[in-house]
N, C-alpha and C positions, 0 to 999 in steps of 0.2 A: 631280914631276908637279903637285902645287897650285902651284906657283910658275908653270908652262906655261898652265893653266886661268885662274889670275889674266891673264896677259897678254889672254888672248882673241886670236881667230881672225887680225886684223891680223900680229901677231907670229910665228904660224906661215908667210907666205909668204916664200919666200925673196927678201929685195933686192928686194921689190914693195907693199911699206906704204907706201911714201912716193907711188910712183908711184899707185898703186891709192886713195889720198886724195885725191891731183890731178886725175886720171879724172873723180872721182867729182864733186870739184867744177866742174871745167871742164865736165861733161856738166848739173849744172843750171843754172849759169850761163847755157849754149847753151839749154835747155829750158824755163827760167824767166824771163829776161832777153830774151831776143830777142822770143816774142810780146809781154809787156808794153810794150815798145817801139811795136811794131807794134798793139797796142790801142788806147795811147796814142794814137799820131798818129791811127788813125780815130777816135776820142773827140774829140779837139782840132778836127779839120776839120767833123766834127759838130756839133756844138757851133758851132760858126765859122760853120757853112754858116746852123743854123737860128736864130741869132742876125739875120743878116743878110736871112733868111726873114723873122722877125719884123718886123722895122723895118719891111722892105717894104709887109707887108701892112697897119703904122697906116699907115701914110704911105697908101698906097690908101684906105683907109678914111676916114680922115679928110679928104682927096681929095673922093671921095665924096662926104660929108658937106657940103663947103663948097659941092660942085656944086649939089647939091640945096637949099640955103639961098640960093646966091646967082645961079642960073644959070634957076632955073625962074620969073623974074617973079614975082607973087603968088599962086601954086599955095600957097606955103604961106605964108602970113601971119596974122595974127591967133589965131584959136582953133585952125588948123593945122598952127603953129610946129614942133610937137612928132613931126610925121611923117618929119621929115629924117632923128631921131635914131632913132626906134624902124625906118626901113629901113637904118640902117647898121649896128644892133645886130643885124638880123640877117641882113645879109650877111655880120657877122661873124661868128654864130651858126653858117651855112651853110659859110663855109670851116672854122669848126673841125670841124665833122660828118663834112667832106669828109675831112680829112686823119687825123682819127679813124677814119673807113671805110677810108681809104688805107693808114692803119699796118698796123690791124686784119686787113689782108687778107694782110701779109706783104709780101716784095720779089715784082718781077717777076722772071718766068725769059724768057730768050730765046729768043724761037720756042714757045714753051707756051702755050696759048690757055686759059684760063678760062671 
């Protein structure tokens, strides 16, 4: 009987130790393995996606910015130079607010009205 108790509860099933350890791993493989995967990829296209958000939005900004320095005549010249820069600081102020509010709010649902 101590020799039985040392084996532990594996060694009591008849011809199903082996099989009952492969179960056991093939079930978290499937349970552990497969969402990580699928995590993954939405992380990476995330990622990807607001990467490519970002660029976007210097690139507009800075857009912007050359508009207003080189497109408005002498609206802003001399002692005014400096107003190109503080309205693209906060256009960009305003998108990040925006997308702060956007997160903040959660996703949308289809057909759900807020």
């Amino acid at each position: 009987m101590p020799e039985r108790a040392r084996r532990g509860t594996a060694s009591r099933l008849p011809g199903g130790s082996g099989d009952l350890a492969q179960l056991v791993v093939d079930y978290a493989k499937q349970e552990t393995l497969g969402p990580l995967k699928s995590l993954g990829r939405f992380v990476a296209f995330g990622v990807l996606g607001s990467s490519f958000l970002a660029v976007g939005v210097a690139i507009l900004l800075l857009a912007g910015l050359r508009a207003l320095q080189t497109e408005t005549g002498g609206t802003f010249s001399g002692n005014k130079s400096w107003l190109p820069y503080v309205a693209t600081a906060a256009a960009a102020v305003s998108v990040a607010l925006l997308a702060g509010w956007r997160i903040g709010k959660g996703p949308a649902r289809k057909g759900a009205r807020r």
